[in-house]
C-alpha positions in Angstrom: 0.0 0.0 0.0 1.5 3.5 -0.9 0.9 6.4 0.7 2.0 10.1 -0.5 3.4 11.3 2.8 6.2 8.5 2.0 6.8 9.2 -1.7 8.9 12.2 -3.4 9.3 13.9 -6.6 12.8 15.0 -8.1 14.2 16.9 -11.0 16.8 17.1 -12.8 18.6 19.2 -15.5 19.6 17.4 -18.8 22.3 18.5 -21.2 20.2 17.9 -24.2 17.2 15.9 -25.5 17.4 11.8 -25.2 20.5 12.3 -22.2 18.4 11.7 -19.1 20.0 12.9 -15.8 20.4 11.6 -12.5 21.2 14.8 -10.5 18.2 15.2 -9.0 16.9 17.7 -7.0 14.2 16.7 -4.3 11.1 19.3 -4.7 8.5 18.9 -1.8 5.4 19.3 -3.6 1.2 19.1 -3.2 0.1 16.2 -5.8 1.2 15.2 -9.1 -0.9 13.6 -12.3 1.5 12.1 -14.5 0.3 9.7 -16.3 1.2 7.4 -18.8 -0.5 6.5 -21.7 -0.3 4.0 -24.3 -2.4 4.6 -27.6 -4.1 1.2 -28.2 -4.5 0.2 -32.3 -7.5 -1.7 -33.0 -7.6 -3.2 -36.7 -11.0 -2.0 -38.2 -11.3 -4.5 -41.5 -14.6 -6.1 -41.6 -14.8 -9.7 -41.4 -17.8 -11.7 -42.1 -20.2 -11.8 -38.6 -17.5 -10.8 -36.5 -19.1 -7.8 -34.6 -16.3 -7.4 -31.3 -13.0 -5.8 -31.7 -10.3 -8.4 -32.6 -6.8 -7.5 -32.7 -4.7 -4.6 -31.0 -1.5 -3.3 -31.8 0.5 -1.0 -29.3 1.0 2.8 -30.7 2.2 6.1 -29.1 3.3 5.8 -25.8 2.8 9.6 -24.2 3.2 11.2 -20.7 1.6 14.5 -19.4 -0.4 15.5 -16.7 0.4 18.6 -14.4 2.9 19.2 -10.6 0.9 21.2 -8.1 3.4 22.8 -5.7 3.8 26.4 -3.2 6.1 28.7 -4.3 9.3 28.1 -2.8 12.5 30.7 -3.2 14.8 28.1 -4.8 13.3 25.2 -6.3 10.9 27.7 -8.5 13.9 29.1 -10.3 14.1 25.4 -11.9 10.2 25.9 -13.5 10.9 29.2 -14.8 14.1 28.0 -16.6 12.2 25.2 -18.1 9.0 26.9 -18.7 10.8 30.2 -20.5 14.1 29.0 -21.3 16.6 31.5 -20.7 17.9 32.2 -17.5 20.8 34.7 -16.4 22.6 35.8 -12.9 24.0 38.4 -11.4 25.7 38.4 -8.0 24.9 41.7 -6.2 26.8 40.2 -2.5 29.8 37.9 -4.0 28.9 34.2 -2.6 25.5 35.3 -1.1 22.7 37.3 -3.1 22.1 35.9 -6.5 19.2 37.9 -8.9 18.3 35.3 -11.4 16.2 36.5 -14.4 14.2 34.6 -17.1 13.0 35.7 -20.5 11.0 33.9 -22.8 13.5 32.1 -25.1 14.0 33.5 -29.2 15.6 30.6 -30.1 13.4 28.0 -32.4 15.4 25.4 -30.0 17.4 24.2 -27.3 20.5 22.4 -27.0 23.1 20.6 -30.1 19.7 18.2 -30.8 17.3 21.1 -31.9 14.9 18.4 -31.1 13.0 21.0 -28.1 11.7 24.2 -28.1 12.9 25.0 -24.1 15.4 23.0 -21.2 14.1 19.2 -21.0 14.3 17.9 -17.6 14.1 14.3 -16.3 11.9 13.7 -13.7 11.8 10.8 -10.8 8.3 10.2 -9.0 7.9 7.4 -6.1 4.9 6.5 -5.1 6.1 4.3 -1.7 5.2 1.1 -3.9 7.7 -0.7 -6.2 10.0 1.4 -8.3 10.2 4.9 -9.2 8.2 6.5 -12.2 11.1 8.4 -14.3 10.0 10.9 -17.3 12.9 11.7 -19.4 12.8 14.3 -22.1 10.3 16.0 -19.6 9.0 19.3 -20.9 7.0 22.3 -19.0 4.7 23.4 -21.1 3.0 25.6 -19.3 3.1 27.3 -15.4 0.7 29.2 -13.4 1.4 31.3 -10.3 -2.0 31.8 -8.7 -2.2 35.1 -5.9 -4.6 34.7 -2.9 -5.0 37.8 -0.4 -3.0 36.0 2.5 -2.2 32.8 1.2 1.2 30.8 0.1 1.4 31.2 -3.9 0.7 28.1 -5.5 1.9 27.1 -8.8 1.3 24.6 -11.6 3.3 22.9 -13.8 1.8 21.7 -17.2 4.0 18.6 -18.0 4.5 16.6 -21.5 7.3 13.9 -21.5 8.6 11.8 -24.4 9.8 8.5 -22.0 8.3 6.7 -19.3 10.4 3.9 -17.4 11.1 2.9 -14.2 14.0 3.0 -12.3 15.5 2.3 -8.7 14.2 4.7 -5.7 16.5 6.7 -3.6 17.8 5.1 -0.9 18.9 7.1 2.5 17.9 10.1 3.1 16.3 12.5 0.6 17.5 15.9 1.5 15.7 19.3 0.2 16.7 23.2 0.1 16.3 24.8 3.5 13.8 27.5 1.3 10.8 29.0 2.4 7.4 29.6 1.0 6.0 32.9 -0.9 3.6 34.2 1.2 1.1 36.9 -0.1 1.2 39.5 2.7 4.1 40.6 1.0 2.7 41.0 -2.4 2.7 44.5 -4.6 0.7 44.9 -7.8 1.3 47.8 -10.0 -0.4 49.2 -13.1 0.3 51.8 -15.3 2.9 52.7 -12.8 0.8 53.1 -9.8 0.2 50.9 -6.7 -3.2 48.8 -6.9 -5.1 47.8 -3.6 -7.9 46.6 -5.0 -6.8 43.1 -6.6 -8.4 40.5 -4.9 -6.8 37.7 -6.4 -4.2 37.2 -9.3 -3.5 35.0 -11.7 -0.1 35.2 -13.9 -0.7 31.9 -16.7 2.3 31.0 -18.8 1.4 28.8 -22.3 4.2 27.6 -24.4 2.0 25.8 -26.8 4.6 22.5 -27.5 3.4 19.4 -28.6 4.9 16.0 -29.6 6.0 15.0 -32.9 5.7 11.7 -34.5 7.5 10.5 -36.9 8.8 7.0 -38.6 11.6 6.3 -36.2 11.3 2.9 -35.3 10.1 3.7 -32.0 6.5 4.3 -30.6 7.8 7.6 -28.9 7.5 11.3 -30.1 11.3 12.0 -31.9 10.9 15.4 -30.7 8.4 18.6 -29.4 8.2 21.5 -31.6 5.5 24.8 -30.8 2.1 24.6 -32.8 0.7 28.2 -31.5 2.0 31.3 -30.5 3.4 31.3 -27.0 0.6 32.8 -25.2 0.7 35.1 -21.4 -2.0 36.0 -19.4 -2.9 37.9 -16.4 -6.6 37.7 -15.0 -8.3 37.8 -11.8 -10.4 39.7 -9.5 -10.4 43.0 -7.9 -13.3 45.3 -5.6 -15.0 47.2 -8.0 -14.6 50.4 -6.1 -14.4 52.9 -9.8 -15.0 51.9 -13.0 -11.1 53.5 -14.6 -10.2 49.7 -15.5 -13.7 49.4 -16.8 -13.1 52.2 -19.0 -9.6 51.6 -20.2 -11.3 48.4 -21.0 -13.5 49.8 -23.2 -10.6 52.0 -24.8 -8.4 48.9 -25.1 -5.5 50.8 -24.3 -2.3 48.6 -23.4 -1.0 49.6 -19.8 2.3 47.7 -17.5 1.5 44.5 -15.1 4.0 44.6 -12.7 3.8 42.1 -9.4 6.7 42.0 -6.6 6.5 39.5 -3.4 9.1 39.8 -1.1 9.8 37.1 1.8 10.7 38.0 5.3 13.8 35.8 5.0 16.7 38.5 4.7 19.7 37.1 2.5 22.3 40.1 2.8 21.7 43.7 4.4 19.7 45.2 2.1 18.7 41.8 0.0 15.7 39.9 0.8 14.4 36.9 -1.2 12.0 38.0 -3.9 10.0 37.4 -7.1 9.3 40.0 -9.6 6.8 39.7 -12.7 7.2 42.3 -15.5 4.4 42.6 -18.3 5.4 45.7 -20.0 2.1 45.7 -22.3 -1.1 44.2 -21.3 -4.1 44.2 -23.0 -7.5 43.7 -21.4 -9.6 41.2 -23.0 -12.1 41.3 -20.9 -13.7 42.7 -17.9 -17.1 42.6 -16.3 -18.9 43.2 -13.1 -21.9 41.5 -12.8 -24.5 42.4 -9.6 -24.7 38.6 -7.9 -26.8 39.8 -4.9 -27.1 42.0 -2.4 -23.2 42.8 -1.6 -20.1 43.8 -2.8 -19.7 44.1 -6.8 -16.7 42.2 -7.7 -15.1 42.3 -11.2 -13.6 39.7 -13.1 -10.7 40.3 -15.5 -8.6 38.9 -18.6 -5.7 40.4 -20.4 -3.0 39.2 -22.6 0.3 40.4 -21.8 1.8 40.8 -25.7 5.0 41.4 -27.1 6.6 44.8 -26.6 9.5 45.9 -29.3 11.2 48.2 -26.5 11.7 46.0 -23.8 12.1 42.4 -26.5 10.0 40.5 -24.3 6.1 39.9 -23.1 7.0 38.9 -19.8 10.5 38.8 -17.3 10.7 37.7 -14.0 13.5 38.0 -11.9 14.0 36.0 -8.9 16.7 37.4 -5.9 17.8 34.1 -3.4 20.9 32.5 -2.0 21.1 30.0 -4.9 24.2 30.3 -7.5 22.9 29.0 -10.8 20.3 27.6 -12.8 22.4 26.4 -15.9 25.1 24.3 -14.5 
């Protein structure tokens, strides 16, 4: 019988596509799906009074399903590297305060393959039973942070993978980052330039649009992920409907900057606490309304598309300040 409480999940950086790594890192986490699944082939020829599906062939074998986690100061750094697929440093403190920042990547693909769009990571889940689910050539497709008024940030991971197997658990001890949570009592929204108060709850979604890519290659795996859409950002949520100025540059459409700062308690250096920093330099309301749901407070609901801006080269940054050295190596 497995129980949760005595499984983990791990990740791990690889070099390229198809070169699976064992250096995980242990990432304490809420619940996983990851699931694998195996296309079946049924043969579809008639034969005479034979009404019942006969023979099956095995076809695609394909793993996604998402990793629910909180926001943690360390381990986070890894998703936004995989998810946008550039990452930088700079060392502020030598040996102590690292800012990290991550830009959506303008490179068709990643690594001497040119087989992926973004970093593939290998990924180890035990479920206390057996032997340990590993997805190589693990991909994240997608994250969203989701901001509650006085609540840890959560975040989810969209997952595809091209290999499923299983390997050996850990044995000993599995040690994880002494990191702390994000917490949103120490959250800052700003748009246009000025301080907002009246967000209720955020939502900052990342899409990269990958999928898998068949081809004849003697294998029933995907030979490699390419995009099929535009990467896509959005930022929606809800916010006390105390004027109607967002109503109205609604109804202008006019483009306005999305910026959101939480900062921990945990102080690195004089002067340097840990923090996470969104930038969307030009976002575009797609929708907002504010229905009348009873006798209280009007609430408004909002959608906008953070889109490309020429002066800045990017839709959306985020720069993350913690103890850790580097994302790359």
């Amino acid at each position: 019988m497995g129980f949760g409480g005595a499984g983990y999940l791990a990740i791990a950086r690889q070099d390229d596509f198809n070169t699976h790594s064992n250096s995980l890192m242990y990432v304490p986490f809420l619940n996983e799906t990851l699931t694998t699944k195996i296309e079946q082939l049924t043969e579809q020829s008639l034969i005479h009074r034979n009404y019942d599906e006969r023979v099956t062939r095995t076809g695609l074998l394909s793993v996604s399903g998402n990793i629910e986690l909180e926001a943690r100061t360390i381990v986070i750094g890894d998703f936004l590297r995989g998810c946008l697929g550039v990452s930088s440093v700079t060392n502020p403190v030598s040996g102590v305060v690292y800012k990290h920042l991550f830009l959506p990547t303008t490179q068709p693909t990643f690594g001497a393959s040119e087989k992926v769009p973004v970093p593939p990571y290998t990924i180890q889940v035990f479920k206390d039973v057996g032997s340990s689910h590993q997805f190589t050539d693990a991909i994240i497709n997608g994250l969203t942070f989701q901001f509650n008024a006085m609540q840890i940030m959560k975040v989810s991971a969209s997952i595809v993978a091209r290999v499923s197997s299983l390997s050996n658990p850990a044995t000993g001890t599995i040690s994880y980052f002494g990191e702390r949570v994000f917490v949103t009592d120490q959250v800052s929204i700003r748009i246009a330039g000025g301080v907002s108060g009246d967000i209720e709850t955020l939502t900052i979604d990342m899409n990269n649009s990958i999928e898998g890519v068949q081809t004849l290659n003697d294998t029933n795996l995907y030979s490699r992920f390419h995009r099929t859409d535009f990467r896509k950002f959005r930022v929606s949520g809800s916010m006390d409907f105390a004027d109607q100025s967002e109503y109205n540059i609604f109804r202008s459409q006019a483009q306005q900057r999305f910026r959101v700062s939480m900062i921990s308690n945990t102080t690195i250096s004089s002067g340097y606490n840990e923090k996470i920093f969104f930038d969307m330099p030009v976002v575009r309301y797609a929708s907002y309304e504010a229905p009348i749901s009873g006798i209280g407070r009007v609430t408004a609901e909002f959608d906008g598309q953070c889109l490309h801006d020429a002066a800045s080269g990017y839709a959306l940054r985020v720069i993350l300040t913690n103890g850790y050295a580097d994302y790359e190596s």
